[in-house]
C-alpha positions as a printed NumPy array, in Angstrom:
array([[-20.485,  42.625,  -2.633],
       [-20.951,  39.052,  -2.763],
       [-23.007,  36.408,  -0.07 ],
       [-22.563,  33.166,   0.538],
       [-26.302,  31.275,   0.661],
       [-24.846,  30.115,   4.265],
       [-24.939,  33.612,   5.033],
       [-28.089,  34.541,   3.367],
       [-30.079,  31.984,   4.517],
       [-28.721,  32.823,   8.413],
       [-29.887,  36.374,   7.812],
       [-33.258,  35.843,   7.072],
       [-33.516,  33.536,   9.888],
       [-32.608,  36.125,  12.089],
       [-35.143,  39.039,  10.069],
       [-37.846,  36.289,  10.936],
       [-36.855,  36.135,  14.241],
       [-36.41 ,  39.968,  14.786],
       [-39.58 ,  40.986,  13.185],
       [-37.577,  42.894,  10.398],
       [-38.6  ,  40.745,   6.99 ],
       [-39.44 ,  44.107,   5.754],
       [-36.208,  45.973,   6.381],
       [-32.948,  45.298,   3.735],
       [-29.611,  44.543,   5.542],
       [-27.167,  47.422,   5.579],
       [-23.273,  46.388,   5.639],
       [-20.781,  49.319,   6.214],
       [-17.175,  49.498,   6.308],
       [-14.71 ,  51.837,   7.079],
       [-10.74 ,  52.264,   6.967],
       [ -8.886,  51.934,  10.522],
       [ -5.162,  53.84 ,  11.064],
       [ -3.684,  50.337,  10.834],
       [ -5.59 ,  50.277,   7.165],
       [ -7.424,  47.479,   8.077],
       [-11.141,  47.294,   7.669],
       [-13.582,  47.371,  10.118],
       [-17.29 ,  46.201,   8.779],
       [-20.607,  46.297,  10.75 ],
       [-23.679,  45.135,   9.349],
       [-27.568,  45.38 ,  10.483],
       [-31.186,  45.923,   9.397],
       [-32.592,  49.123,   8.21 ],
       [-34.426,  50.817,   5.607],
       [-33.423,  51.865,   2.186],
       [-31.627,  55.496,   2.112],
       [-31.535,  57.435,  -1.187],
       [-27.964,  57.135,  -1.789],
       [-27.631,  54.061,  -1.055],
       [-26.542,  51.361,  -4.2  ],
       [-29.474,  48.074,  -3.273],
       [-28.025,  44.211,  -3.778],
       [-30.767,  41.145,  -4.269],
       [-28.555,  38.084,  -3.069],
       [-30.381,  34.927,  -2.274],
       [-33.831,  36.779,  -1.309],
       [-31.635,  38.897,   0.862],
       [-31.748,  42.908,   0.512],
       [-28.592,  44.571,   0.726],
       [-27.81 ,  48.474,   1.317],
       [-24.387,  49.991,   0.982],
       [-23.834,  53.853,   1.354],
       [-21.388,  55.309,  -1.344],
       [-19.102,  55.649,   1.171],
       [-18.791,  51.839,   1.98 ],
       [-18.88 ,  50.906,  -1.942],
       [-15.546,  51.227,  -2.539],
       [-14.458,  49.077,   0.34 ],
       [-16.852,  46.163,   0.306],
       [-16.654,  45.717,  -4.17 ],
       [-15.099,  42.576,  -3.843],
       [-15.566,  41.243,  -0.197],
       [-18.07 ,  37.912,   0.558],
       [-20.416,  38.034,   3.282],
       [-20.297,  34.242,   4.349],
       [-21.414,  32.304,   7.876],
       [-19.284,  29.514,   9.232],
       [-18.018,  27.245,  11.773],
       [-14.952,  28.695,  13.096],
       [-14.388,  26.296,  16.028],
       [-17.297,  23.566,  16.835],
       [-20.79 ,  24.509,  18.184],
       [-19.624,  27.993,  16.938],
       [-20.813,  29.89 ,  13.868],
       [-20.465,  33.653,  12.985],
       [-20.677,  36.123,   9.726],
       [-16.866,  36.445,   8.356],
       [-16.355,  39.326,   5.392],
       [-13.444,  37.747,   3.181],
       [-12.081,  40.73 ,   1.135],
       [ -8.515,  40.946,  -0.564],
       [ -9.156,  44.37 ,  -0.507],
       [ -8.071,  44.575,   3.538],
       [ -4.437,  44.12 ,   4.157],
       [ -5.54 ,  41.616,   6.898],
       [ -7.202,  38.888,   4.638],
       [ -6.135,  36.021,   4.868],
       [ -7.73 ,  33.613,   1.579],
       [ -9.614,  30.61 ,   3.357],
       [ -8.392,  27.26 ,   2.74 ],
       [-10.24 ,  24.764,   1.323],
       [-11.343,  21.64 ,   3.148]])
């Protein structure tokens, strides 16, 4: 699991804003019927199974049953139309990715 340091330094703007600079950021995934992946992503503590990422002073957390999904996917945060910015998860690993273009 790889971040961008667009997307890092978004998320600890918004652990400073949320009062969580002490929690980690979890990232799940999970297989859909169509065998796309759906991802989900939030703060929380540390559990004991859980393999721990240092990215760009952010704290990752993925459960072993996420791992397998997420091994190659990039967390990154970008304009997708103007004024508006969001979290995308680019991962040839899900049948929908599409590789960005570059600009």
């Amino acid at each position: 699991m790889k971040i961008t340091e667009a997307a890092a330094r978004q998320i600890l703007l918004q652990a400073n804003e949320n009062d969580a600079r002490n929690l980690g950021l979890r990232i799940a995934a999970k297989r859909m019927e169509d065998g796309g992946i759906d991802y989900a992503m939030g703060f929380d503590e540390q559990h004991d199974a859980d393999a721990v990422y240092n990215k760009h002073g952010v704290t990752l957390f993925i459960s072993p049953a996420s791992q397998d999904l997420l091994d190659k996917a990039t967390l990154d945060y970008v304009e997708l139309d103007e004024g508006d910015r969001q979290f995308v998860f680019h991962n040839p690993l899900d049948p929908n990715y599409v590789e960005p273009e570059n600009t």
